[in-house]
FIDREN-732492 format. One record per residue (C-alpha): residue in one letter; x, y, z. Coordinates in steps of 0.2 Angstrom, whole numbers, padded with zeros to 4 digits, always signed. Example, Ala and Ser with C-alpha at 12.3 -4.5 7.8 and 13.67 -1.06 7.14 Angstrom:
<rs>
A+0062-0022+0039/S+0068-0005+0036/
</rs>
This chain:
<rs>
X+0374+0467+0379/X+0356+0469+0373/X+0346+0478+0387/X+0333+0492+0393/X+0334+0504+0405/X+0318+0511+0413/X+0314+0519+0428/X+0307+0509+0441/X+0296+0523+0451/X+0291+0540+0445/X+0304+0546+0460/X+0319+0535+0457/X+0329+0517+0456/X+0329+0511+0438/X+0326+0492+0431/X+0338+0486+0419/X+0329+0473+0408/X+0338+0459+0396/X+0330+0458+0380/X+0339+0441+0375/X+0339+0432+0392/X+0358+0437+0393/X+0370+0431+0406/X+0369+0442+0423/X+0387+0442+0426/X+0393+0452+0408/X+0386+0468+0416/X+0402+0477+0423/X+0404+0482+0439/X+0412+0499+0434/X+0393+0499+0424/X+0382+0491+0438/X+0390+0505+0452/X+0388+0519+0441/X+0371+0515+0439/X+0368+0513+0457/X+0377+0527+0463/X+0365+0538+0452/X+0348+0530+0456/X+0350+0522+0473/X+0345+0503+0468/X+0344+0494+0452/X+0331+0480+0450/X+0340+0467+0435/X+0329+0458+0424/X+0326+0443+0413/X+0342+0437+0414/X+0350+0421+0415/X+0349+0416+0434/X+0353+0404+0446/X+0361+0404+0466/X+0377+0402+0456/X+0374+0414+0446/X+0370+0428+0457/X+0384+0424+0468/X+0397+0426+0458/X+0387+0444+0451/X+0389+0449+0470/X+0407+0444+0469/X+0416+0450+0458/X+0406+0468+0459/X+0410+0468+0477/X+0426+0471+0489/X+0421+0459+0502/X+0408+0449+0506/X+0397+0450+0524/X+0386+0436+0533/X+0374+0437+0544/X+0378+0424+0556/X+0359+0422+0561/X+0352+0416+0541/X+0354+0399+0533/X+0369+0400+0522/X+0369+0394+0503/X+0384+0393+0500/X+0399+0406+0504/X+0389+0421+0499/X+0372+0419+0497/X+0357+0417+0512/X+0339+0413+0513/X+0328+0427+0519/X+0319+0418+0536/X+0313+0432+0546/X+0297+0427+0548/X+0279+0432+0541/X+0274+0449+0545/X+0277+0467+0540/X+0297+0471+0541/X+0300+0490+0544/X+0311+0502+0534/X+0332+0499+0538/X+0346+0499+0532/X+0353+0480+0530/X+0363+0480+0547/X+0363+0499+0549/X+0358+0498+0567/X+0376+0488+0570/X+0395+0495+0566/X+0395+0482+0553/X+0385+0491+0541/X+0386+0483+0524/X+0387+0496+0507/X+0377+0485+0497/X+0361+0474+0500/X+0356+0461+0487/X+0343+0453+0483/X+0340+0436+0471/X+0321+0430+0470/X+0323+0412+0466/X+0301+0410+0467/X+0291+0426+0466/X+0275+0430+0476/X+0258+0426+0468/X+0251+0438+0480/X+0256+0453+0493/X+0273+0448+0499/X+0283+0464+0493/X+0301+0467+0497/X+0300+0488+0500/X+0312+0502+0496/X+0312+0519+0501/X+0326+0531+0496/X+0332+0542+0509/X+0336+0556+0498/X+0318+0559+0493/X+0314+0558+0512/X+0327+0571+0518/X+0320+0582+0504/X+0303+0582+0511/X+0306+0581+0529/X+0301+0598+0535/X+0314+0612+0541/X+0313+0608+0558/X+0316+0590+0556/X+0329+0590+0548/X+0337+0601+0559/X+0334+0589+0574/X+0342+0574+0565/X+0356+0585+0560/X+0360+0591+0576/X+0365+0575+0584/X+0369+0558+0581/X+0356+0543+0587/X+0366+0526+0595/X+0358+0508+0593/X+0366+0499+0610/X+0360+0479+0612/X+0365+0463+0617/X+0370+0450+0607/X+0372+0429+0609/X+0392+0422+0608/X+0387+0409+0595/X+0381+0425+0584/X+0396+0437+0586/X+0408+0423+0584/X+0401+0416+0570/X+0399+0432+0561/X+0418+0438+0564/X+0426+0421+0561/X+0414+0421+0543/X+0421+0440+0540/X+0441+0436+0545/X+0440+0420+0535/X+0453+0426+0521/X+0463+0438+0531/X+0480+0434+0539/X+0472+0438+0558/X+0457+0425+0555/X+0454+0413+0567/X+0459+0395+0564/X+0440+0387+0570/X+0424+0396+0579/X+0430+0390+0597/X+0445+0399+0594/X+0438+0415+0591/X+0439+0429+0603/X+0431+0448+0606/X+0449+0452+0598/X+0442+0447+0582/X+0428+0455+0583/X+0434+0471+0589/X+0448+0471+0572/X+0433+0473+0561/X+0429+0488+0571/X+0444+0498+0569/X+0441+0514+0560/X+0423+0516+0568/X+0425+0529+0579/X+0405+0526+0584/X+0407+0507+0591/X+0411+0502+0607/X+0409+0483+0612/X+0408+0474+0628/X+0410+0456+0632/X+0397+0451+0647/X+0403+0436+0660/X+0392+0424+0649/X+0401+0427+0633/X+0389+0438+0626/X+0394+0456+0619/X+0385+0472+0621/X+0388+0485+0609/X+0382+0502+0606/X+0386+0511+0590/X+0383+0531+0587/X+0379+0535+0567/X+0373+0549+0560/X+0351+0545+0553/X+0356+0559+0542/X+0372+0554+0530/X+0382+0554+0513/X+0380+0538+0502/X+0396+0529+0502/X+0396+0526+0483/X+0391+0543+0480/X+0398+0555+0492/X+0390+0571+0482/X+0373+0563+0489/X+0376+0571+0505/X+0358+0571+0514/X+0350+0554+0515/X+0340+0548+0527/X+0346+0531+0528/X+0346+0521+0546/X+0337+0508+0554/X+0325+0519+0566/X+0311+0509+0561/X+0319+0491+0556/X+0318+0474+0563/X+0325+0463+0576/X+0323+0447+0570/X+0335+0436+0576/X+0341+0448+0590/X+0337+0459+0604/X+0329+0472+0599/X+0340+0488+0601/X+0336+0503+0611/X+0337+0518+0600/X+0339+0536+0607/X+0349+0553+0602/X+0367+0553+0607/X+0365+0563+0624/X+0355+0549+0628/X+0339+0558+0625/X+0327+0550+0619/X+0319+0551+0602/X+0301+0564+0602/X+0288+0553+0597/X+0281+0567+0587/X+0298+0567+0577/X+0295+0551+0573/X+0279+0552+0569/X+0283+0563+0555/X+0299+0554+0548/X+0287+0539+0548/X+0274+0547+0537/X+0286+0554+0527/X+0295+0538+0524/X+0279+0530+0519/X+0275+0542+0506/X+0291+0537+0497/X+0290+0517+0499/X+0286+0507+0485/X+0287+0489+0480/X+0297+0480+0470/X+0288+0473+0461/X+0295+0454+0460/X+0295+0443+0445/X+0304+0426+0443/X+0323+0427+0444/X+0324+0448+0447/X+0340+0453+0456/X+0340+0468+0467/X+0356+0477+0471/X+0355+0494+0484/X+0364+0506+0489/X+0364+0503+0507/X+0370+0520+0513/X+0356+0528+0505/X+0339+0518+0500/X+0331+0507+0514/X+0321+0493+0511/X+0309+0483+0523/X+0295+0469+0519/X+0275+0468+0518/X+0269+0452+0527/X+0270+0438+0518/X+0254+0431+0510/X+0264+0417+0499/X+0276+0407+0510/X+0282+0400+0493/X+0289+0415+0491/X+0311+0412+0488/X+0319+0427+0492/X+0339+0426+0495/X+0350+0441+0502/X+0368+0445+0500/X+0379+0460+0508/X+0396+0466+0504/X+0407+0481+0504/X+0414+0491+0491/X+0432+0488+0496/
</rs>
């Protein structure tokens, strides 16, 4: 295949360019996640694309697909970014819940004419320049998200993630918080409630600090959700693992820090955006085109 690589930011991620307008979905996966585990995200360029086009890319790089049960579906894989018109902070796609994608997409079907930035920020360069004492703060303990979340939401996200498995539910009525809690096996950091009106309440401990999944080398990243959204849900509360809460000053500094290694992406027509989700975060500048089209996917490596 005829393409480019460039670096993206004088820190890291790297944009792969087409120079013939080739079809998206010749790039390998054993190519497109040896790239990403090297540079943290990868911006694709000039391809051939299409909602088809990047779904089946998202497929057949990835183990198993995830949905967020509170987007506008396109198709089985694919789902509109809605949340709204103002700033989004830096997160890791659904790194404040147990079901914490590896890898967060991104397919932009219309690109802003002005403003309107998807952000990233990789959390290897913000562990590196966090100071001393910093660092040994989030080191010494874990932080733990806890919020509550509708029934209509968990059920249609574990009945969506169950789907090809033999333990999937047969409809949306019939699904139950033993569903749910089967795709939190192995998370030693989740534990879910069910509330008498059918809500849940979950709280879930995680390092802020952590190895990349896809690079397990890259052991310090500061990759979590301290400062993401809550669109769609409750916002969480957020405090150290003893309960404790979180110094202001602390965050202050990871804040600033954070900033200082944020850039845009930069978006032109039909650019496709993978992330490592265990490593870089990404958040938003508010939206000054609302013809922007941005799309989002999120899957697992295995």
């Amino acid at each position: 295949m005829n393409i480019r690589e460039t670096a993206h930011t004088r820190v890291g991620g790297l944009i792969v360019t087409s120079l013939n307008e080739g079809d998206v979905n010749l790039l390998s996966k054993t190519y497109l996640l040896t790239q990403l585990a090297e540079h943290g995200y990868l911006v694709l360029r000039g391809f051939q694309h299409s909602i088809d086009q990047f779904s089946q890319l998202v497929r057949h790089t990835s183990g198993r697909i995830s949905l967020d049960p509170a987007r506008s579906f396109s198709g089985d894989t694919a789902q509109k970014v809605d949340a709204g018109y103002d700033k989004v902070g830096l997160h890791c796609e659904n790194g404040n819940s147990p079901f914490w994608p590896d890898l967060c997409w991104f397919y932009c079907q219309q690109a802003p004419a002005q403003g309107s930035q998807t952000t990233v920020c990789d959390g290897k360069q913000v562990y590196q320049h966090l100071s001393p004492a910093a660092r040994a703060a989030f080191s010494a303990q874990e932080i733990v998200y806890s919020r509550r979340v509708e029934e209509q939401k968990w059920k249609t996200y574990a009945f969506h993630a169950l789907a090809a498995q033999e333990n999937a539910p047969a409809s949306l009525e019939e699904t139950t918080l033993d569903h749910l809690l089967s795709l939190t096996a192995g998370c030693a950091g989740a534990r879910i409630t069910l509330n008498d009106d059918g809500a849940i309440r979950y709280a879930f401990q995680t390092p802020a600090i952590r190895a990349s999944r896809l690079n397990p080398a890259e052991r310090h990243n500061f990759a979590n959700s301290l400062f993401g959204p809550s669109n769609h849900y409750e916002k969480p509360v957020i405090t150290f693992a003893n309960g404790d809460d979180i110094p202001a000053d602390l965050l202050a500094e990871a804040d600033a820090v954070c900033d200082r290694f944020t850039f845009d992406i930069g978006w032109q027509h039909g650019d496709i955006v993978l992330i490592d989700n265990t490593r870089v975060m990404h958040g938003r500048r508010r939206i000054e085109d609302k013809a922007r089209t941005i799309f989002n996917a999120l899957s697992y490596l295995a």
